[in-house]
N, CA and C of each residue as an Amber inpcrd file, in Angstrom:
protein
   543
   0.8270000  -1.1880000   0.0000000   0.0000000   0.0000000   0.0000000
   0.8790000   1.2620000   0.0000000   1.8670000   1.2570000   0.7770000
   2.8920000   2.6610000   1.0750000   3.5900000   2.8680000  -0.2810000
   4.0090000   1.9900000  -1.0940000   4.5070000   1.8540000  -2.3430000
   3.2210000   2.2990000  -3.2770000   2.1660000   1.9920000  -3.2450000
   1.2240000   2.5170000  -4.4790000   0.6720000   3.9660000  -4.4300000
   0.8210000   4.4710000  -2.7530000   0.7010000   5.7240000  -2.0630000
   0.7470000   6.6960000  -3.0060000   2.4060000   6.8490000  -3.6170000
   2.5140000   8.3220000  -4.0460000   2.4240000   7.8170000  -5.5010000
   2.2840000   6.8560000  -6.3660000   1.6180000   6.6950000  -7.8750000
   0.1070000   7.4320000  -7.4670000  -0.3850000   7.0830000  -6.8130000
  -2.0810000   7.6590000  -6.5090000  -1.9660000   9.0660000  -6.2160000
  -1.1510000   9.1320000  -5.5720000  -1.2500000  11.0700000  -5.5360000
  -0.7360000  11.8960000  -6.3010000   0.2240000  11.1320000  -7.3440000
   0.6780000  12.0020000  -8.2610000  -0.4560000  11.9880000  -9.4700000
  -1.3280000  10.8170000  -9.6510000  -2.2310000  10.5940000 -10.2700000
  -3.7710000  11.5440000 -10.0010000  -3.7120000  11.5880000  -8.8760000
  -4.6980000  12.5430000  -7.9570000  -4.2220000  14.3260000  -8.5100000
  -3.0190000  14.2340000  -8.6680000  -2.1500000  15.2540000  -8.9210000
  -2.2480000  16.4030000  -7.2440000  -2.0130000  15.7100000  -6.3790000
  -1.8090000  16.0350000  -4.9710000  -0.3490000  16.0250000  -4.6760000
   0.5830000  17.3080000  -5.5140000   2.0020000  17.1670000  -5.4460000
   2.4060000  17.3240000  -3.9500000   1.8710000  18.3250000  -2.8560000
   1.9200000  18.3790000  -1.9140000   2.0830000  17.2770000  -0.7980000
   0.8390000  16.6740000  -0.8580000   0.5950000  15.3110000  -0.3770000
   1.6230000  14.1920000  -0.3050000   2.0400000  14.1370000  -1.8070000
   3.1270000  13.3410000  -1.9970000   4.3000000  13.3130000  -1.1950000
   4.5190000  14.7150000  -1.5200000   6.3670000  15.0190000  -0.9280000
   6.5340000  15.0230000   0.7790000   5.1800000  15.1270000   1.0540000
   4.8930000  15.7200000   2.6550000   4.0840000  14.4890000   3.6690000
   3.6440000  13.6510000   2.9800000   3.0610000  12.8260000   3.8320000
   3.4670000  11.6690000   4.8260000   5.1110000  11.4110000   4.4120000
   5.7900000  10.6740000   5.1150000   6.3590000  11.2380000   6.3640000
   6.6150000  12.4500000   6.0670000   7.3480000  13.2100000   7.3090000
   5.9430000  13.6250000   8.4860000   4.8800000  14.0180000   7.9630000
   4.0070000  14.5220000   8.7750000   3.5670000  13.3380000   8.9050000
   3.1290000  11.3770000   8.7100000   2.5480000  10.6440000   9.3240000
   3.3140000  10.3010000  10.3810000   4.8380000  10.3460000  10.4130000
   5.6310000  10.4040000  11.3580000   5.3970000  11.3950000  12.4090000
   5.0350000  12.4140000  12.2080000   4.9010000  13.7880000  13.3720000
   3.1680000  13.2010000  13.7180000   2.4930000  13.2850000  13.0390000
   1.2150000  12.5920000  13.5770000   1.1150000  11.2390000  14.6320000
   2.0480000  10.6530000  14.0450000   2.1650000   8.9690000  14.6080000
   2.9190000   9.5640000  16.2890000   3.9590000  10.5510000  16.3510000
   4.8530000  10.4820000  17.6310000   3.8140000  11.3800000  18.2160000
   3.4020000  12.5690000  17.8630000   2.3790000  13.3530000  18.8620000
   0.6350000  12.7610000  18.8070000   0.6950000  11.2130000  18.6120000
  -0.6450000  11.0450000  18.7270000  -1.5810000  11.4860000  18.0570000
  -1.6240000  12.4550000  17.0360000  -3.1670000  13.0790000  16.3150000
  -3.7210000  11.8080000  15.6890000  -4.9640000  12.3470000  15.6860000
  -6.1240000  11.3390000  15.1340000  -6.0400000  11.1960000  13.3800000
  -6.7460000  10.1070000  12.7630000  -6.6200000  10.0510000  11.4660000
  -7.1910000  11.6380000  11.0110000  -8.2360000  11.9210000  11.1240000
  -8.6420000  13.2330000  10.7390000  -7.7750000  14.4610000  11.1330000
  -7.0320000  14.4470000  12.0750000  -5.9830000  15.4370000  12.4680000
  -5.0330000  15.4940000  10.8250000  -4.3410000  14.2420000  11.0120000
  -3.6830000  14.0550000   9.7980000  -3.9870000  14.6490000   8.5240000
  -4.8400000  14.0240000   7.9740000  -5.6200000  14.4490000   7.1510000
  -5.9090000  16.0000000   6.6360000  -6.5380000  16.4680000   7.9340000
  -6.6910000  18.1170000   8.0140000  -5.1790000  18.3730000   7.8250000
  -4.4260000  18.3480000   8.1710000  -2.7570000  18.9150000   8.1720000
  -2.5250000  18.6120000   6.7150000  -2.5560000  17.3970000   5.9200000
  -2.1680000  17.2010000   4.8230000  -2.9130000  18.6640000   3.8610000
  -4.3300000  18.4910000   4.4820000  -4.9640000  19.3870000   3.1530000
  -4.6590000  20.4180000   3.5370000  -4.9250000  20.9980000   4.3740000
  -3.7330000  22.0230000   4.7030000  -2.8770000  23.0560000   4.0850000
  -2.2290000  21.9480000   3.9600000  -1.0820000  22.4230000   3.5570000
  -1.0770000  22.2140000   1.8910000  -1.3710000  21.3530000   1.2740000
  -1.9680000  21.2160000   0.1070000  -2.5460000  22.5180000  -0.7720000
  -3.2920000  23.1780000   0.4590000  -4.0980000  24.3750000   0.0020000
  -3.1840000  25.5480000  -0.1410000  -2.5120000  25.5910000   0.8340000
  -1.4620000  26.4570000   1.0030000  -0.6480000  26.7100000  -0.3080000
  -0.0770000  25.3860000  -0.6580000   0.8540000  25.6230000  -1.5950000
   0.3800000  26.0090000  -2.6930000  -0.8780000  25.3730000  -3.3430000
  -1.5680000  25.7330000  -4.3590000  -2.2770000  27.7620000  -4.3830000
  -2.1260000  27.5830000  -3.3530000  -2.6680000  29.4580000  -2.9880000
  -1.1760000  30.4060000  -3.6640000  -0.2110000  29.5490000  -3.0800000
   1.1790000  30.5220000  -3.4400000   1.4960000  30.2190000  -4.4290000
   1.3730000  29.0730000  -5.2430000   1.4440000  29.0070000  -7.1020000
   0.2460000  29.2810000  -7.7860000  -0.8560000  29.6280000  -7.1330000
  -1.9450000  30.2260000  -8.1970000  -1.1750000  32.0720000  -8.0650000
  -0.8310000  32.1570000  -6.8720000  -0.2160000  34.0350000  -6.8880000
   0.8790000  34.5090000  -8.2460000   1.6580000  33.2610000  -7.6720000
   2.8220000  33.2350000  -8.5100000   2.3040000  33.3470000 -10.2870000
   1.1160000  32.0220000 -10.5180000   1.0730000  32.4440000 -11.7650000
   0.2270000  33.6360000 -11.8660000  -0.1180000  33.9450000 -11.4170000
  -1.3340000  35.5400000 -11.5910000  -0.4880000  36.7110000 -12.1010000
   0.6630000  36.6770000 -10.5490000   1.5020000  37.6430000 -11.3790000
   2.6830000  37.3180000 -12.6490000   2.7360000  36.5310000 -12.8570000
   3.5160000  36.0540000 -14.1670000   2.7860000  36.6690000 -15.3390000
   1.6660000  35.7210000 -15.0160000   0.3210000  36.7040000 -16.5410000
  -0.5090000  37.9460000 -16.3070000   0.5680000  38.5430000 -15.4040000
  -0.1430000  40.1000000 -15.1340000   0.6810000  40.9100000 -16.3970000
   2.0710000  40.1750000 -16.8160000   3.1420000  41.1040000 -17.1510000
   3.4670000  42.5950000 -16.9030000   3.7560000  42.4240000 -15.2630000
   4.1680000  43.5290000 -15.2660000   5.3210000  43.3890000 -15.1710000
   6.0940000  45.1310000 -15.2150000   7.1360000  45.6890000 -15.9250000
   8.0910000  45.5500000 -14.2630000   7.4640000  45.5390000 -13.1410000
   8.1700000  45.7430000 -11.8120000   7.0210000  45.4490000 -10.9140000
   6.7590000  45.2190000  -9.6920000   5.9750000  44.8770000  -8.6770000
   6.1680000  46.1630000  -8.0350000   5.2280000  47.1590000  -7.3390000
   5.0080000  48.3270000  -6.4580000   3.8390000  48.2360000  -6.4490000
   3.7220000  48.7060000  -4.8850000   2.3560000  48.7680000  -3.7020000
   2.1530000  49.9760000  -3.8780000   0.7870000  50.2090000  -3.2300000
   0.2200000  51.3070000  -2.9260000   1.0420000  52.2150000  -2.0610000
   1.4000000  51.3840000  -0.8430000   2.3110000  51.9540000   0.0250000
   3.3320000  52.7120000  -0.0220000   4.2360000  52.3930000  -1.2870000
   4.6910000  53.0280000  -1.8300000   5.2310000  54.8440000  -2.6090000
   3.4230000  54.6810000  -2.5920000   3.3800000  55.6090000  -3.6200000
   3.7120000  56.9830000  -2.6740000   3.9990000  58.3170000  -3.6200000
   4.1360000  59.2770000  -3.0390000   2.7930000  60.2030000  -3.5590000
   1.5760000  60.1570000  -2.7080000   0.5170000  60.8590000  -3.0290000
   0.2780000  62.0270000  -2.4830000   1.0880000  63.1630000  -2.2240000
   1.1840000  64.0900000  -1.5670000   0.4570000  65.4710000  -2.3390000
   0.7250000  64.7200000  -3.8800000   0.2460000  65.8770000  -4.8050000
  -1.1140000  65.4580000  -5.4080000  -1.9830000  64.7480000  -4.7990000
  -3.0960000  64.1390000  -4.5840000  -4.0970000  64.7300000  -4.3970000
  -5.0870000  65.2320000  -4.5520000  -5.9860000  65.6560000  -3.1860000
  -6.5960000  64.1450000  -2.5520000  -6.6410000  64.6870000  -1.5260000
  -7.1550000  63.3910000  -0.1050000  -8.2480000  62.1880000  -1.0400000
  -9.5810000  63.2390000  -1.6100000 -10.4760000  62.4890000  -1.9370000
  -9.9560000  61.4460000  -3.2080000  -9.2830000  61.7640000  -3.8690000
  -8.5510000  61.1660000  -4.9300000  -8.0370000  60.3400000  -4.3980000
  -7.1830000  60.1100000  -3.6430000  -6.2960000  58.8060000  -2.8240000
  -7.2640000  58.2940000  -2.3260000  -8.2160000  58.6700000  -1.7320000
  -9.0480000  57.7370000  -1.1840000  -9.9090000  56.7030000  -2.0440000
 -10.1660000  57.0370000  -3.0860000 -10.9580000  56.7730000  -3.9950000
  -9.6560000  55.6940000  -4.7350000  -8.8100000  55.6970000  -4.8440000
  -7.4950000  54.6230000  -4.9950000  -7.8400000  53.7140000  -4.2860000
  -7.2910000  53.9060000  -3.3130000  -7.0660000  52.8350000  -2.0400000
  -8.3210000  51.8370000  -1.6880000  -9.7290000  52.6070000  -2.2460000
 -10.9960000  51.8510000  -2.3150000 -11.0210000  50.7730000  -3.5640000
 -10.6710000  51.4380000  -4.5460000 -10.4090000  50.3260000  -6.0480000
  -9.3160000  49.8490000  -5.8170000  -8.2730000  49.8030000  -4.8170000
  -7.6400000  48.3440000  -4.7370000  -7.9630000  47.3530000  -3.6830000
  -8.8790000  48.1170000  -2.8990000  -9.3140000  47.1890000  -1.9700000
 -10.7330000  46.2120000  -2.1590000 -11.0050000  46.8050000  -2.9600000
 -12.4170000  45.8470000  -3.6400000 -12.0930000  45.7920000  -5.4300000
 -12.4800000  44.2110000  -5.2470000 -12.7490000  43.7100000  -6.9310000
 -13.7540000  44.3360000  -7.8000000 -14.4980000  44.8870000  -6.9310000
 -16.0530000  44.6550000  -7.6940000 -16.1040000  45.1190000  -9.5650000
 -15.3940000  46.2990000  -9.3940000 -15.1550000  46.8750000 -10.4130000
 -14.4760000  45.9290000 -11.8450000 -13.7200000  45.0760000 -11.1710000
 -12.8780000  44.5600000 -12.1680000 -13.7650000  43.3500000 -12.6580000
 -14.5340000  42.6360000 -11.4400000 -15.6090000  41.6770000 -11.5400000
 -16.4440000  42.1570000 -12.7290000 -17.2790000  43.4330000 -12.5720000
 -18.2000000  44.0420000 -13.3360000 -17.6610000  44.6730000 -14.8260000
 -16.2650000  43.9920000 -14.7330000 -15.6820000  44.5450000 -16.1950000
 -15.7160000  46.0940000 -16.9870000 -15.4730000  46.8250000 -15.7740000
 -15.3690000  48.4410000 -15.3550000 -13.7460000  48.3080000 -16.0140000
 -13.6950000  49.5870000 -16.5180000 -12.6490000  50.2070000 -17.2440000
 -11.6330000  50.8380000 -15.7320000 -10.4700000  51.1630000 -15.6730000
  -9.4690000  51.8590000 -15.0330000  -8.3810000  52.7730000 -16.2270000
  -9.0970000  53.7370000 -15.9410000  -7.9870000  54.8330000 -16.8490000
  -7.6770000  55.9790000 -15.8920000  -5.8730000  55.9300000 -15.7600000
  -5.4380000  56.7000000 -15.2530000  -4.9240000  57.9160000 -16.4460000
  -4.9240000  59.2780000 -15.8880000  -4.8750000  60.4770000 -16.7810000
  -4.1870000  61.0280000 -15.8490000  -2.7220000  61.7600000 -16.7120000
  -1.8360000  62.8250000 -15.9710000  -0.6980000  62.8210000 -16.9470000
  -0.0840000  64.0650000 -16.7980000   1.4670000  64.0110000 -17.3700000
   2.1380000  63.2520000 -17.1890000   3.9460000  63.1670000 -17.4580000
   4.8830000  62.1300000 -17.3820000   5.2530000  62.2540000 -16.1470000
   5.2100000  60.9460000 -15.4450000   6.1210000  61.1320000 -14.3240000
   5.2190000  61.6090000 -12.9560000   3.9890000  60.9640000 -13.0710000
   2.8600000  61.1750000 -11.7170000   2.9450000  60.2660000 -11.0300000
   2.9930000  59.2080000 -11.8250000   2.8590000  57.8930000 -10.8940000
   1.4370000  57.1890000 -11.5500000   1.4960000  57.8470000 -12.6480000
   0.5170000  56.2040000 -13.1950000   0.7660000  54.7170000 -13.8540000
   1.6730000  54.4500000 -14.1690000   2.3280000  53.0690000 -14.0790000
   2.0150000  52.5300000 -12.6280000   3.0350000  53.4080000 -11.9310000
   2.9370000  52.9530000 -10.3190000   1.8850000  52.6080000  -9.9460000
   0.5470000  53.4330000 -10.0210000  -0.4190000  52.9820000  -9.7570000
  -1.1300000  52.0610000 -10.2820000  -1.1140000  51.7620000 -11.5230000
  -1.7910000  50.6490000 -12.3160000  -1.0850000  49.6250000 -11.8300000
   0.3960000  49.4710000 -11.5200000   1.0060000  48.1070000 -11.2370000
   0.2120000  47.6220000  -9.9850000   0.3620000  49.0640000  -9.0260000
  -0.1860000  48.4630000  -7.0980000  -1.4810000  48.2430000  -7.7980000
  -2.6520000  49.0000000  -8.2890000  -3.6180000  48.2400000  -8.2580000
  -3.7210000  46.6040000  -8.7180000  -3.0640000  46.4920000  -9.9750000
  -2.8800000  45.2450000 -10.3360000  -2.7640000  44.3740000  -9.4030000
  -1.6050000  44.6910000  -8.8220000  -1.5720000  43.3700000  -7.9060000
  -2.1240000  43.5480000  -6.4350000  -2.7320000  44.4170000  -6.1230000
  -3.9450000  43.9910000  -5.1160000  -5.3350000  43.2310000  -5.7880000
  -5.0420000  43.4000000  -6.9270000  -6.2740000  42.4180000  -7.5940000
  -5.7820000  41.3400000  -6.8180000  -4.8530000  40.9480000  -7.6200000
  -4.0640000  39.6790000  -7.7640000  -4.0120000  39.0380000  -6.4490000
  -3.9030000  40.0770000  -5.3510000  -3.6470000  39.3210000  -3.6750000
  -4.9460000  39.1220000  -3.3980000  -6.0400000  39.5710000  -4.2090000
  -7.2800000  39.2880000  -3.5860000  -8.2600000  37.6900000  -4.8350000
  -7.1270000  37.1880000  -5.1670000  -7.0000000  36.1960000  -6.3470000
  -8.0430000  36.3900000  -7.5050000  -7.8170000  37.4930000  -7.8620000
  -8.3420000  38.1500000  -9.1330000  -7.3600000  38.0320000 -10.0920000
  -7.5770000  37.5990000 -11.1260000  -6.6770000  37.8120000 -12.3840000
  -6.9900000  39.0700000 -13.2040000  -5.6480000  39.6080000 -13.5360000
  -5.2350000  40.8010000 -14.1070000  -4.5710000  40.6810000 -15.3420000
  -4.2450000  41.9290000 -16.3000000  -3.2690000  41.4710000 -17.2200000
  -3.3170000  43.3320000 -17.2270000  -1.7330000  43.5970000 -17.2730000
  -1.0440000  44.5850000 -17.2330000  -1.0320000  45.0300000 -18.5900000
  -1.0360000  46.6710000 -19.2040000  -1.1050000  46.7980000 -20.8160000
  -0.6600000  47.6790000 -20.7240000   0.6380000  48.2790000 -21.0720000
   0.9020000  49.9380000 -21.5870000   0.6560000  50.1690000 -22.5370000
  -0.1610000  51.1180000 -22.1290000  -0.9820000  52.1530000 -23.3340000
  -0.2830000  51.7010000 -24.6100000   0.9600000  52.1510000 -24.5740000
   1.9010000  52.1470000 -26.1220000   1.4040000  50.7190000 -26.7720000
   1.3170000  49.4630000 -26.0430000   1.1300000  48.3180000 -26.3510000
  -0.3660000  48.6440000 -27.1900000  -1.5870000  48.7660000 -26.2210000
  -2.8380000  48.7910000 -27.0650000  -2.6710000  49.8950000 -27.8830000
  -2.1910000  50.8970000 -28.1540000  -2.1550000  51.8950000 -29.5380000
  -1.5920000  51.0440000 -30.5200000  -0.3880000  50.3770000 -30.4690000
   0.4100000  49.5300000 -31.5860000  -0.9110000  48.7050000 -31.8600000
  -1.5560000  48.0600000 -30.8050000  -2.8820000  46.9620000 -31.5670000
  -3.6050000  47.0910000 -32.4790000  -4.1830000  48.6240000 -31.2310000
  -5.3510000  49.1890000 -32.4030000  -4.7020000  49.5460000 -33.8390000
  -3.5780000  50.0940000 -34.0640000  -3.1550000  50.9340000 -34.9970000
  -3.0240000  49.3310000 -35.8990000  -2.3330000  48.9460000 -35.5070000
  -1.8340000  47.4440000 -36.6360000  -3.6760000  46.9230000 -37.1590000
  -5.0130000  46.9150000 -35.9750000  -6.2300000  46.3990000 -36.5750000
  -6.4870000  47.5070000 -37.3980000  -6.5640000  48.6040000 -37.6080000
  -6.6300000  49.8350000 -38.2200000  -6.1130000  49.4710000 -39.8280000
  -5.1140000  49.0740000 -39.6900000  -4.3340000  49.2050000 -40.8110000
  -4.7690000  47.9940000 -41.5590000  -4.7660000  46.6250000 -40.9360000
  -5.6200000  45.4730000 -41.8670000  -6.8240000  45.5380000 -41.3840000
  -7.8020000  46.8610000 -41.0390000  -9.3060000  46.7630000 -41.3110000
  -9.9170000  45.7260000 -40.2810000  -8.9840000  44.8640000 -39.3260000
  -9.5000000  44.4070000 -38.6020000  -9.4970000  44.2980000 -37.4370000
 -10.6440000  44.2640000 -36.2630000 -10.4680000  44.6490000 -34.9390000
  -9.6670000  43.6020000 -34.2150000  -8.8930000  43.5830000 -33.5930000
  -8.4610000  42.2990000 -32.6310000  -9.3690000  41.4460000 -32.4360000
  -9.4220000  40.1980000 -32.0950000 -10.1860000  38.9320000 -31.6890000
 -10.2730000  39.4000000 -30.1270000 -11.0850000  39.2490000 -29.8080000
 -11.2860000  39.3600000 -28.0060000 -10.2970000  39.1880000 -27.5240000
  -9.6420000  37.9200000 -27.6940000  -8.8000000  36.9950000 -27.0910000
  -7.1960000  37.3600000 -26.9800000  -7.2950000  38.5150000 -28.3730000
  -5.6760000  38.8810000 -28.4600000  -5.8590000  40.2800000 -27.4800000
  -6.4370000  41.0440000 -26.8200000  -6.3270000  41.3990000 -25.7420000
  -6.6980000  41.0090000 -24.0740000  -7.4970000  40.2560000 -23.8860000
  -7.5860000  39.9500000 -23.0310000  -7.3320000  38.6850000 -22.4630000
  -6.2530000  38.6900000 -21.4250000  -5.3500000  37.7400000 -20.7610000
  -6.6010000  36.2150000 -20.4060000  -7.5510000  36.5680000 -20.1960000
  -8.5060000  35.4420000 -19.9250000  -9.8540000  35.4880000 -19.7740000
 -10.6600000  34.4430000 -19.7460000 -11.9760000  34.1990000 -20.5810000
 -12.9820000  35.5160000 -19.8100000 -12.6720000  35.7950000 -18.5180000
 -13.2050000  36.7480000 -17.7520000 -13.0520000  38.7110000 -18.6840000
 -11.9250000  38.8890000 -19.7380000 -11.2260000  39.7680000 -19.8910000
 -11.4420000  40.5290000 -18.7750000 -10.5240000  40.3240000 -17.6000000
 -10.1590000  41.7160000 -16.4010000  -8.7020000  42.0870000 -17.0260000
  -8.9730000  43.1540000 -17.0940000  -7.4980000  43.4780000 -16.9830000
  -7.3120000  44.8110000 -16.7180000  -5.8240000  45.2410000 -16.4820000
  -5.4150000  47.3570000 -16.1080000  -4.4320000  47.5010000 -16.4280000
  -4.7340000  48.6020000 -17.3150000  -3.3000000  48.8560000 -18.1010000
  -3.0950000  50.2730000 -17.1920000  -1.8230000  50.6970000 -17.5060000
  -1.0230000  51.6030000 -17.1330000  -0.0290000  52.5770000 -18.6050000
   0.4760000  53.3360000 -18.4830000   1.2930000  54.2870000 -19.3010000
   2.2550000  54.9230000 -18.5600000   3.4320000  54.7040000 -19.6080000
   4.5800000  55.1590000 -19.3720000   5.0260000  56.2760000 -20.1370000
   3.9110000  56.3770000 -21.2680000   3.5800000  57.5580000 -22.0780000
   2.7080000  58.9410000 -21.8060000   3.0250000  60.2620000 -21.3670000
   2.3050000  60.9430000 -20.8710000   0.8820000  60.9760000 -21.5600000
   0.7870000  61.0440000 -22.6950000  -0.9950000  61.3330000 -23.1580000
  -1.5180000  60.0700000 -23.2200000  -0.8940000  58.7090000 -23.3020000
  -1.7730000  57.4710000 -23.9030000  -2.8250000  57.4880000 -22.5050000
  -2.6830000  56.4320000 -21.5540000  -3.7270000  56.5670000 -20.4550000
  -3.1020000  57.3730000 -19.3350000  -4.7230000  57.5500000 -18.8570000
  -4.1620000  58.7420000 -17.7100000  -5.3140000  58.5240000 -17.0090000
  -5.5540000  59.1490000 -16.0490000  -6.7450000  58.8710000 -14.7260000
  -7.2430000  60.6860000 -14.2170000  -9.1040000  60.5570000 -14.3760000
 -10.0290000  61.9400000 -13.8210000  -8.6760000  61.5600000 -12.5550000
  -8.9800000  61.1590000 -11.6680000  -8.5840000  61.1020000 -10.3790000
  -7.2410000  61.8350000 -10.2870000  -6.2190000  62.0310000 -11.3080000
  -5.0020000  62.5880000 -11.0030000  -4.9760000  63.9550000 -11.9610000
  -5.9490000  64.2340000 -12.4520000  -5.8810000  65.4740000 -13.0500000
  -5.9560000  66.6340000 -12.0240000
């Protein structure tokens, strides 16, 4: 049975399980826990790992350019209600759920990249999938469908079947955000 163990869990595709279940039936077996103790610990941890490689791939297919938080940012040249109104759209999905647009507007050098990245990945910590776009990127799209008369396929902009996604600019006029004008 201990021999057919990890063929079944790799088959199960329970990579966790596999690598971890010998050492923790041992820690179960010396501190006494019950079969269900066990068990609970295996999944556990199972869940765990799968939580930190679903992050991992989120931000992989976010493509962003650098990782920065909100925390970060220097919003001093803000007004209050404006930051606040940030810090609310990264703290709730709903928007991105409801397939609501995010356009940041300002000159070079405000901090809208910055901000499109932190929002991005507070999606992402709240296991929302994102996909990161500088402006320059969707102008080259549109301009290339423009030119052969045809619009993009859904699919060649949007990272997945949901299309969420937030782009950012590194270009002063492409996107920009009411909120930072």
């Amino acid at each position: 049975m201990e021999a057919a163990l990890p063929l079944l869990l790799k088959q199960l595709k329970l990579a966790r399980f596999r690598s971890h279940w010998q050492p923790l039936a041992q820690q179960a077996e010396a501190e006494g826990w019950s079969p269900g103790q066990f068990l609970y610990a295996l999944c556990e941890q199972e869940v765990d790992h799968r939580q930190i490689a679903r992050r991992q791939r989120l931000l992989r297919e976010a493509h962003l350019p650098w990782q920065k938080g909100l925390d970060g940012f220097d919003h001093q040249h803000l007004e209050p209600k404006h930051w606040q109104e940030l810090q609310v759209l990264s703290r709730s999905h709903t928007w991105l759920v409801q397939a609501e647009n995010l356009l940041l507007f300002g000159p070079s050098g405000v901090g809208k990249t910055h901000l499109a990245i932190a929002i991005t990945m507070a999606m992402i910590a709240q296991d929302q999938p994102c996909r990161f776009f500088p402006a320059t990127a969707l102008v080259q799209l549109l301009q290339k469908a423009k030119a052969s008369l045809e619009l993009p396929a859904p699919g060649s902009i949007r990272s997945h079947p949901e299309g969420r996604s937030s782009a950012g600019s590194r270009h002063p006029s492409s996107l920009s955000s009411p909120l930072m004008s």
